[in-house]
N, C-alpha and C positions, 0 to 999 in steps of 0.2 A: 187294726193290725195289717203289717204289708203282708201281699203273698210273695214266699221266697220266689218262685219262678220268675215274677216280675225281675229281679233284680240279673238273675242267670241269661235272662232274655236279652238284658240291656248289655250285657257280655259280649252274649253273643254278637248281637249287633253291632256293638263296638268295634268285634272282631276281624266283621266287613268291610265296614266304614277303612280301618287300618289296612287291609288291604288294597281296599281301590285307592290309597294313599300310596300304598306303595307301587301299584302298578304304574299312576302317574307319573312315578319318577323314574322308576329303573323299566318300562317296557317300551320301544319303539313306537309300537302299532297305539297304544293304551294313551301315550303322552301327545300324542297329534290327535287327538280327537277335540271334535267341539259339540256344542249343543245341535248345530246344523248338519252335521257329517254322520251324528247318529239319533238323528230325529226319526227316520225309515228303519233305523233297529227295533223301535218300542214297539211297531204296528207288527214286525214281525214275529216277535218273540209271544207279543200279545197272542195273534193267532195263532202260534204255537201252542199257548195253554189254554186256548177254544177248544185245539185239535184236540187234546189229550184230554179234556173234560169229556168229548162228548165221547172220542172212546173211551171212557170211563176206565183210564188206566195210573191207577196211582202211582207206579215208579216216576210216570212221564211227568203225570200233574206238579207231582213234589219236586220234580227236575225243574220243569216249568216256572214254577210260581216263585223258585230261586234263581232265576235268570230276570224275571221279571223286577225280582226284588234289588237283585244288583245293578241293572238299569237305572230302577229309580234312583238310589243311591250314588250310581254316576252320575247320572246328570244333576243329581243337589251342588257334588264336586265340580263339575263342567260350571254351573249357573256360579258358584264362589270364585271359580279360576275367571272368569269373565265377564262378571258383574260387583264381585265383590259382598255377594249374601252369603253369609256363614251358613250350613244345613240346620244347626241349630233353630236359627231364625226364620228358617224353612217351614222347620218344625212346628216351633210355636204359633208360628201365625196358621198353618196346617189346625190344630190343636182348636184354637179361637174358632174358627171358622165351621168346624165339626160341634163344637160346642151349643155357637149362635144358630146350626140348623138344627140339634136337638133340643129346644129351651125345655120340650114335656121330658127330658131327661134330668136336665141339670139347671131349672130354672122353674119346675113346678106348670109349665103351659097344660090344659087339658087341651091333648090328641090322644082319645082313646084306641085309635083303629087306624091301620094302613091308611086307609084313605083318607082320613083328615091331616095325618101325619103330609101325604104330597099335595093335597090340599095348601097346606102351609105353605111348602118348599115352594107352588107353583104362584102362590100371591104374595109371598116376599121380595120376588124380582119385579126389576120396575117395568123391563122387558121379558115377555113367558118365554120367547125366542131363545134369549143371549144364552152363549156358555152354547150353542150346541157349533161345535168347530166343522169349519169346510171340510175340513180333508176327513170328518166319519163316511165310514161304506153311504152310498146313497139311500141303500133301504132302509136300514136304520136310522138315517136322518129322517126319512120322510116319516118315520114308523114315533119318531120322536116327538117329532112337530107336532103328528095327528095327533098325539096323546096330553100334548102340553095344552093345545089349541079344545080338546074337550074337556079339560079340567074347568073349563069355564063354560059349559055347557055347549060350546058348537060341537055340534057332532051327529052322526046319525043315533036313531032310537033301536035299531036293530040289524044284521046283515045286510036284509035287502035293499035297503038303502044304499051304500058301496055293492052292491052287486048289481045292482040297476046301471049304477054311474060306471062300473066297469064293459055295463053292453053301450050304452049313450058311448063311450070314449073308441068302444072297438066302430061302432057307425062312425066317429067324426073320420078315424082313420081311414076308410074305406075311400070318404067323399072326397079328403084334402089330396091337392095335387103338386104344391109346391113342395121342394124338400126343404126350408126353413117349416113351411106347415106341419110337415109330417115328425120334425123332431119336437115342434110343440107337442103335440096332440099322444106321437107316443109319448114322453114324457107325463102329462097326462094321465096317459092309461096305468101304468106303471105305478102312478100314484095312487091311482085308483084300488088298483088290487093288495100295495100294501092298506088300504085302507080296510079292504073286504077281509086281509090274514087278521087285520088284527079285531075285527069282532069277530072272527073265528074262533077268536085264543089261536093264531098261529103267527107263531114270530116269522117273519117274512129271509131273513137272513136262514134260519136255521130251513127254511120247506127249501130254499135254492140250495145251500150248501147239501139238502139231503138226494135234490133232483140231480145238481152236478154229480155226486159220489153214482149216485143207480144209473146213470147216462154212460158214466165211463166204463162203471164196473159190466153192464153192457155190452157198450164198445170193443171190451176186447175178449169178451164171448163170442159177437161175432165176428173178429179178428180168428179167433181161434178156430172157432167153425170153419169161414171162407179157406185156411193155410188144410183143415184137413181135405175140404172141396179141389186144393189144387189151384185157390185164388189168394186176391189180396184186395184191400180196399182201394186200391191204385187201378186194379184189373178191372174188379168185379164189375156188373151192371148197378143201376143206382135200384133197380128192380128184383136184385140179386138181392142183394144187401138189406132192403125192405122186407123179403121173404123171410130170411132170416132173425130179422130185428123180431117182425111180429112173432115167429114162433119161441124167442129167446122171452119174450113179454109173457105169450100163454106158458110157457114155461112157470113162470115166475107169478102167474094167476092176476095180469095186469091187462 
């Protein structure tokens, strides 16, 4: 027996769908678009419903995750207007492809458990690399790699392992003198330390997004401080400012 929802769903969707048809025709801004012109929209809208996840605000998320979903649905339109694949065809091969990565769903495979489950996913490809695109955030690529690349046992057996290799990479930085060498080697390092978040259990994207938010939020405590001293961060000493900073940290039990 169907569920009726399903069918009110496919409605709704529909409902989209007919709209981004119709913007296509009758909006200015809407009917000049291509897949290239709003390639930089998905990355943004994406972070947008990062934003709102992590502040865990549901009007935003629900806002969010409806923008995100009219994108995709654009660009199904975009890829038909300029390739000629109907969204349908989008779809089903979509469908297929979800399908062949769950055979223990629809195909009777034993993966009992998470991890034999990526297990699969990670020995089906011919290369463990492919599919991870240039333009993701760089921590997260790297944070990808390491994780594909240990699915087949390279890897350290515990932190200290990446945390060694993060002091060896702070030493090579110290020694190298050329600046080609110095963007090696940070590079490197950088690598390194995503390597050390992630036998932390700490996603490396999310510890920077948390260190930029406490830096700023900060920043303009001691903004605020220096305007009631009678300065500003243009005036003040870099010694001034320092004073400050530390007592804004003990504040804050840092």
């Amino acid at each position: 027996m169907s569920d009726p929802s399903t069918g009110q769903q496919a409605r709704v969707l529909q409902s989209l769908i007919e709209l981004i048809a119709v913007l296509r025709k009758e909006c200015p801004w809407d009917s000049k678009q291509t897949l290239a012109s709003l390639k930089n929209k998905i990355i943004e809208e994406s972070y947008e419903l990062i934003d709102a996840i992590e502040h865990d605000d549901p009007p935003a998320i629900q806002e969010e995750i409806g923008d995100v979903l009219f994108l995709a649905l654009f660009f199904a339109r975009l890829y038909n207007d300029e390739k000629g694949v109907a969204p349908d065809a989008l779809i089903r091969a979509t469908v297929k492809k979800y399908k062949d990565k769950h055979p223990h769903v629809f195909k009777g495979k034993d993966l009992p458990d998470q991890e034999s489950v990526l297990r699969f996913w990670h020995e089906s490809k011919a290369d463990m690399f492919s599919g991870i695109p240039l333009s993701l955030p760089a921590l997260l690529s790297a944070k990808t790699i390491q994780e594909r690349a240990s699915k087949v046992g390279f890897d350290w057996e515990s932190h200290e392992g990446p945390l060694e290799k993060v002091k060896e990479e702070l030493r090579e930085i110290e020694q190298v003198q050329d600046p080609g060498g110095i963007i090696e080697e940070y590079g490197d390092l950088l690598f390194a330390c995503v390597n050390l978040a992630r036998h932390l259990k700490v996603d490396p994207e999310d510890a920077l997004r948390a260190a930029n938010r406490k830096f700023v939020e900060r920043f303009r405590r001691m903004q605020e401080e220096l305007k009631k001293r009678g300065l500003s961060p243009g005036k003040a000493s870099l010694q001034e400012m320092d004073a400050i900073w530390d007592e804004i940290k003990h504040q804050d039990g840092s």
